[in-house]
C-alpha positions in Angstrom: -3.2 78.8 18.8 -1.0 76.2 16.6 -2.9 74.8 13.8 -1.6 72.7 10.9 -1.9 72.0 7.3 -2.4 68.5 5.6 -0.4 67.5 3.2 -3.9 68.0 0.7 -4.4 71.3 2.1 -0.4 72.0 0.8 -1.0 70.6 -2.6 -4.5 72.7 -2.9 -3.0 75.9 -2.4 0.3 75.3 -5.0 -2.2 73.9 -7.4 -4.2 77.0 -7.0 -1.3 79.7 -7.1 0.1 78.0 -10.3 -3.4 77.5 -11.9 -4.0 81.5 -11.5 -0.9 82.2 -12.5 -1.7 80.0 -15.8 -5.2 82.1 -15.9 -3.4 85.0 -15.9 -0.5 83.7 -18.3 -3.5 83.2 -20.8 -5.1 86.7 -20.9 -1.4 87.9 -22.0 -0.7 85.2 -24.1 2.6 84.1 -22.0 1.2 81.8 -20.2 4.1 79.6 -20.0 6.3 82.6 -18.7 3.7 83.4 -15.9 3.8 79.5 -14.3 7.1 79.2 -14.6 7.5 82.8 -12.8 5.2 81.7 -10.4 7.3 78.4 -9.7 10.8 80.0 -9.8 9.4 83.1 -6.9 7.6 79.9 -4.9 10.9 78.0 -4.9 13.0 81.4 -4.2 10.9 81.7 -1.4 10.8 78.3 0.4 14.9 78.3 -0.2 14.9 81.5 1.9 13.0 80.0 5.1 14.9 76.9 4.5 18.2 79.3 4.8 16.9 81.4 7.7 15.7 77.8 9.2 19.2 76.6 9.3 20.8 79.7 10.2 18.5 79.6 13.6 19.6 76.1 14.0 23.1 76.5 13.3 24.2 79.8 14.3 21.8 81.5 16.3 21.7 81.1 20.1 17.6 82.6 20.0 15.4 79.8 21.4 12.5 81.8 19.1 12.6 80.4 15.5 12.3 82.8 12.9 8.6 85.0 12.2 7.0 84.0 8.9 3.4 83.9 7.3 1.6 81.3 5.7 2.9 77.8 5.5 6.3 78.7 7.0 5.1 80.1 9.6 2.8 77.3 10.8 6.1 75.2 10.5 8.0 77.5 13.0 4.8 77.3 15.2 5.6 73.8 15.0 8.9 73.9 15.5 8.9 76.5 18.4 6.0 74.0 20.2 7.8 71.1 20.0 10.8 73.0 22.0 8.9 74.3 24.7 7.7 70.7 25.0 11.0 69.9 25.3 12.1 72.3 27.8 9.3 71.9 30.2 9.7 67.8 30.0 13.5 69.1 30.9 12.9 71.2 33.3 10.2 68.5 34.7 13.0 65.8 34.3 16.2 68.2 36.2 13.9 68.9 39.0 13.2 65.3 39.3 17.4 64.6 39.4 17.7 67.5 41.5 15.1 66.0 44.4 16.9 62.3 43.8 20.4 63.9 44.5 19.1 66.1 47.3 17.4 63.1 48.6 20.8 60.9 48.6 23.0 63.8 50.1 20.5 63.7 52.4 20.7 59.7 53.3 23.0 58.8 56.4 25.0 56.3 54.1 27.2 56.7 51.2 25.5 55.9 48.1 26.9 55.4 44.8 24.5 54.5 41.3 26.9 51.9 39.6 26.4 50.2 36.0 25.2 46.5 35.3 29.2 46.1 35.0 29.6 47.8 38.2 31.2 51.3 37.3 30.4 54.7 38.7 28.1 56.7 37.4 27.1 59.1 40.6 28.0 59.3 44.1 26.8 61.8 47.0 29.4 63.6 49.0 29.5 60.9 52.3 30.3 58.1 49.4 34.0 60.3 49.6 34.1 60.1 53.2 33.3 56.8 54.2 34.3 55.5 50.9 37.3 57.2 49.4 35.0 57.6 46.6 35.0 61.0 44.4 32.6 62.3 41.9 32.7 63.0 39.1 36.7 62.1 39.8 35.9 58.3 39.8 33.0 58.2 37.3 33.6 55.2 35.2 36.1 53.1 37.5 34.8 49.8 38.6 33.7 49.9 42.3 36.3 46.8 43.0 38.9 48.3 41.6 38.6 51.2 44.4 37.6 49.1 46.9 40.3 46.3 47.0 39.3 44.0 50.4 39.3 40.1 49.7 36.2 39.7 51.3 34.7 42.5 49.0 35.9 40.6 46.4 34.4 37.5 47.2 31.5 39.5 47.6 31.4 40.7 44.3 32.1 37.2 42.6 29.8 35.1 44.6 26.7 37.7 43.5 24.3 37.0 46.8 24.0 40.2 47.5 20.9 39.5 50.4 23.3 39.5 52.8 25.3 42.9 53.5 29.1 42.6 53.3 31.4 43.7 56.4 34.5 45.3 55.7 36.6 47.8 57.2 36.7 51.8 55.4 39.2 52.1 52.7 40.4 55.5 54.3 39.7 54.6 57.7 40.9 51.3 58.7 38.9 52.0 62.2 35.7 52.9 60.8 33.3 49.5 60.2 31.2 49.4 57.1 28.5 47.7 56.0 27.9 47.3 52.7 24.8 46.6 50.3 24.0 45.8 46.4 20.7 46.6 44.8 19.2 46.3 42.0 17.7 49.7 40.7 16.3 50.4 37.4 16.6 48.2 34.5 20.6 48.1 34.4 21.9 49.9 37.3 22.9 49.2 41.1 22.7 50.7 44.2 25.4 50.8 46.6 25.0 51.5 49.9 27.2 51.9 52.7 27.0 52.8 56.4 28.9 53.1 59.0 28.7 50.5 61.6 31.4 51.0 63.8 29.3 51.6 67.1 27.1 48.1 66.5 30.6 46.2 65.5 32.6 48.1 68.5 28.7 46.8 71.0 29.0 43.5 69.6 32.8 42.9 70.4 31.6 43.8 73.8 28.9 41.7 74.0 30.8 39.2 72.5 34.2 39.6 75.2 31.9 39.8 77.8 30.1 36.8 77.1 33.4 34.8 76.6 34.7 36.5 80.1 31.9 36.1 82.1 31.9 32.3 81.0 35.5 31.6 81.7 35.4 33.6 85.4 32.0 30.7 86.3 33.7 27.9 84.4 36.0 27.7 87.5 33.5 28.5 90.7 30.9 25.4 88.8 33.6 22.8 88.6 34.6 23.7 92.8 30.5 23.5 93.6 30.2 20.3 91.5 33.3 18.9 93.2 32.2 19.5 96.9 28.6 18.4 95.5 29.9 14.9 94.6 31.9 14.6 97.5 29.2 14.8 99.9 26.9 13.0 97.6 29.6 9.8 98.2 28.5 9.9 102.0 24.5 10.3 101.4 23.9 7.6 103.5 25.1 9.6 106.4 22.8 12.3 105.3 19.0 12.7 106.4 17.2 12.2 102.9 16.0 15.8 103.3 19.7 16.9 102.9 20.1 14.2 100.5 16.9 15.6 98.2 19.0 19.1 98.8 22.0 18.2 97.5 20.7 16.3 94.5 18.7 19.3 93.2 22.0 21.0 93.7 23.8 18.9 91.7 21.0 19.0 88.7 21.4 22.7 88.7 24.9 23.1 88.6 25.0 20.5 85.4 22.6 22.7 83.9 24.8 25.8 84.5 27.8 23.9 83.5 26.0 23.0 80.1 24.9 26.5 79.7 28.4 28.1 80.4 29.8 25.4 78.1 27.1 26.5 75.1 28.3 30.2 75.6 31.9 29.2 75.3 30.9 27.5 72.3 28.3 30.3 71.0 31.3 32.9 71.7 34.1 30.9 70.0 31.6 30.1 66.6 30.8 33.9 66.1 34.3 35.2 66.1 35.8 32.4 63.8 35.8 33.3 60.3 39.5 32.4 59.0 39.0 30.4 55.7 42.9 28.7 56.0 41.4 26.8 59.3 38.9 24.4 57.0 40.0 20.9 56.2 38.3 17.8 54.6 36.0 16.5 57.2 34.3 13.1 56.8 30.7 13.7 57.7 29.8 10.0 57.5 32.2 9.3 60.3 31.4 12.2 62.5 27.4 11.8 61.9 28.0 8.2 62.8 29.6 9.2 66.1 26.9 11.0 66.9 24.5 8.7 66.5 25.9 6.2 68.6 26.1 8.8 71.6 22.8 9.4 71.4 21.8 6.0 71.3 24.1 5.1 74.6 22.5 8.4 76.1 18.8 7.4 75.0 18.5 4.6 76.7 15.7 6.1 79.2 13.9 7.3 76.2 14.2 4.5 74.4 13.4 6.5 70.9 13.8 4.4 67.7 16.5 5.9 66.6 17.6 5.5 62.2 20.1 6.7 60.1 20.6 7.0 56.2 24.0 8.1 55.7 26.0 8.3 52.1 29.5 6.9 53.1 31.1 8.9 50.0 30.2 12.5 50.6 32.4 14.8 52.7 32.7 18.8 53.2 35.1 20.9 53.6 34.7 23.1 56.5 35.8 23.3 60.5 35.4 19.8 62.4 34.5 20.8 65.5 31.8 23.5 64.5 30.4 21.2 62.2 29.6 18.3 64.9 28.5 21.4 67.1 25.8 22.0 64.6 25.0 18.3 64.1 25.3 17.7 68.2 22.8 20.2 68.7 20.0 18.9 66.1 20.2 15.8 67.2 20.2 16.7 70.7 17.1 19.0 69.9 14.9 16.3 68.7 15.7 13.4 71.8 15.2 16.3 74.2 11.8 17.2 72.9 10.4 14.0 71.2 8.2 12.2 73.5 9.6 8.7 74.8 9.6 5.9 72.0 9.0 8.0 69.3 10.8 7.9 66.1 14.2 10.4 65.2 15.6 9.7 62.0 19.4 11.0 60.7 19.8 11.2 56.6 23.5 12.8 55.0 23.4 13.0 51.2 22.6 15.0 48.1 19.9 16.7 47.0 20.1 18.3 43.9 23.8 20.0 43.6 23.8 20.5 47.4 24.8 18.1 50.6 21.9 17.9 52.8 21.7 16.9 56.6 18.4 16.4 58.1 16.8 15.4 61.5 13.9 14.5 61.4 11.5 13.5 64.7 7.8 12.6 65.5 7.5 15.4 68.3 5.1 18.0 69.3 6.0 20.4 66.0 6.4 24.1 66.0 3.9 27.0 66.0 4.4 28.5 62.9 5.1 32.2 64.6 8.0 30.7 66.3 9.9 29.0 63.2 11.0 32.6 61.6 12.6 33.4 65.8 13.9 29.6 67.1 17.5 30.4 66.0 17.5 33.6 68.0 19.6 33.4 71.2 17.8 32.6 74.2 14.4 31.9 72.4 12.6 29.5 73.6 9.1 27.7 72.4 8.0 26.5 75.7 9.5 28.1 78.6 8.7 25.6 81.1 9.6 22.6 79.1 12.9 24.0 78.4 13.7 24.2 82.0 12.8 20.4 82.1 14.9 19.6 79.2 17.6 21.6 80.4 17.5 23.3 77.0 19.2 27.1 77.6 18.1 28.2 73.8 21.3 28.8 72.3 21.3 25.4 70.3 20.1 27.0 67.1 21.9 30.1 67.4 25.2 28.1 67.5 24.2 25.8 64.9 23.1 29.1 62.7 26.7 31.1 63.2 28.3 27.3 62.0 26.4 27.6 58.9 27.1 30.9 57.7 30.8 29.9 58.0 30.5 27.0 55.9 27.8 28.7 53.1 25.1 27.0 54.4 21.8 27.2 55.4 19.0 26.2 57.4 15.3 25.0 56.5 12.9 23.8 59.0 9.9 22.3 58.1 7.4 21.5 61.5 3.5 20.9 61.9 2.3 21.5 65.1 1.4 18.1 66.6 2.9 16.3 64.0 7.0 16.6 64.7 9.6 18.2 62.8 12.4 18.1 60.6 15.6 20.5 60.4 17.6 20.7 57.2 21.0 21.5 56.3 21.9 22.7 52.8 25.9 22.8 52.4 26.4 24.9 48.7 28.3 22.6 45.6 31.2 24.2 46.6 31.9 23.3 49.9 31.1 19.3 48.8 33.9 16.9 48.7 34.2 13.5 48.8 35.9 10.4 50.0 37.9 7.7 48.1 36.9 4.4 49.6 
């Protein structure tokens, strides 16, 4: 049972040892002699627990402090309960480090704890073979400095880390990694990285087979729509049965044509990633384009159609990908606004960012489809998309532009009350135009 003295209780019992002493100094008639006596053996006697208590400190390896009655002894009670407080919140903490470590060994990723300023401070084992990373070899080298892959390091200096970086292994140039920054703990990082070499190897598939398949009907669609013309030019030979046939032949075969063409497109946007291809491109003349094409191809709608457009204010980015995306927002809101209504076209700043923004008075979006409409193939309305000839890769296209050019894409939609799509191009990809 530990117990301990106040600093009262202390002072009592000296006062009462050296006022017996004095009683006893009097009976003699050396009182004087007696106290001081008294004082000199007290002092003798803390000097030698303060030289056995730094002789257990200093130079002996027991973990038991030194035996003692009376007031040293409740001070090596102390002491001795303060350790064993101390090793079991050890113990308590190295089992804790010893499940987080088995735990990471355990993950299918390399993982790697890294400082605010991006050192190592611990790695598991599959951090050395996916990585090149050793510890404790490479604690306290920055992770860029082992890692040395430009887009890494744009990684790194941009600092969004909610999107993974793709790189190829340091050791493996065949390997595919994906890689992830997050925050953990008040100043630390987690690094994660796995290997996606399977999904990257699917997706060039995917991707080649796409961009093959697309090529091989390019050829048979522009034969059918050749012979489908060619008889049209004599319809007035044909029975208006035949000619009913051959005009629903020709409407699907423009529909296949515009889907094959949006693959192409789709195909060529997710593979091009070179930075060297961007140039200046003047949005004001390219949105302006647009506009005018969908005004000569809106005659049947008749939509009122307005623009806001800051003449000064250009990007830098890929020219054709960029009126993809515009092409297709535009093209979105004529196909699915109801005839006469109102589509208006705005390019400026907002803030430190360039925004471009459609904007209609259609039917809306639900609000479970906004977080899925730039998925491929999604569609809102099935049926309506087949009457719009709408294939649902519009958005997808327009979202693999974006990330290319740092840029992203807000929709704001009421159901029954239209719609408006937003792109936000980042400060640094703005330039502008010397008029």
């Amino acid at each position: 049972m530990y117990s301990s003295l106040s600093a009262k209780a202390i002072f009592a019992r000296l006062f009462i040892a050296l006022a017996i002493s004095y009683l006893l100094g009097l009976l003699f008639g050396v009182a004087f002699m007696v106290v001081a006596f008294t004082a000199i053996a007290l002092l003798v006697w803390h000097y030698h627990h303060l030289v056995k208590l730094m002789t257990w400190l200093w130079v002996s390896k027991s973990l038991s402090p030194p035996t003692a009655n009376g007031l040293w002894g409740r001070i090596y009670d102390g002491l001795y309960r303060i350790i064993r407080k101390h090793r079991l919140k050890q113990k308590r903490l190295n089992d804790k480090v010893r499940q987080f470590r088995d735990g990471a060994e355990a993950l299918p990723d390399a993982a790697l704890v890294l400082s605010s300023d991006l050192t190592i401070q611990w790695g598991n084992k599959k951090a050395q073979r996916i990585l090149g990373v050793r510890w404790p070899g490479d604690v306290g080298q920055r992770i860029d400095n082992l890692i040395r892959f430009p887009e890494f390091a744009r990684y790194i200096e941009e600092g969004n880390f909610e999107l993974p970086c793709h790189i190829p292994s340091p050791i493996n140039t065949e390997l595919m990694i994906e890689l992830r920054l997050i925050a953990y703990g008040a100043d630390q990082v987690l690094f994660l990285a796995r290997d996606i070499s399977k999904i990257h190897r699917l997706e060039e598939m995917r991707r080649d087979f796409v961009a093959n398949v697309s090529h091989e009907l390019k050829t048979p669609l522009t034969v059918m729509r050749g012979y489908v013309e060619m008889v049209q030019m004599t319809e007035s030979s044909l029975d208006p049965y035949w000619q009913k046939a051959f005009s629903t032949m020709e409407t699907q075969v423009s529909r296949m044509d515009r889907l094959v063409e949006q693959l192409l497109i789709l195909s060529r946007v997710e593979v091009s990633t070179e930075e060297e291809e961007k140039q200046l491109v003047d949005m004001p003349k390219l949105i302006s384009a647009l506009i005018e094409d969908a005004k000569w191809l809106n005659q049947e709608k008749s939509h009122i159609l307005t623009s806001e457009i800051d003449n000064a204010l250009a990007i830098e980015g890929i020219d054709n990908e960029l009126k993809s995306a515009c092409s297709n927002l535009i093209s979105n809101a004529i196909a699915y606004t109801p005839a006469g209504g109102n589509i208006h076209v705005s390019w400026g700043k907002e803030g430190n960012k360039a925004k471009f923004s459609v904007k209609d008075d259609g039917p809306g979006i639900r609000p479970e489809h906004v977080n899925r409409i730039t998925e491929r193939f999604f569609r809102v309305d099935k049926s309506r998309s087949r009457n719009t000839g709408g294939s649902g890769l519009g958005l997808a296209i327009v979202k693999h532009v974006l990330n290319h050019h740092h840029a992203e894409l807000a929709i704001n939609s009421q159901w029954g009350k239209g719609s408006e799509f937003i792109i936000y191009f980042e400060p640094k990809c703005i330039r502008f135009i010397d008029n």
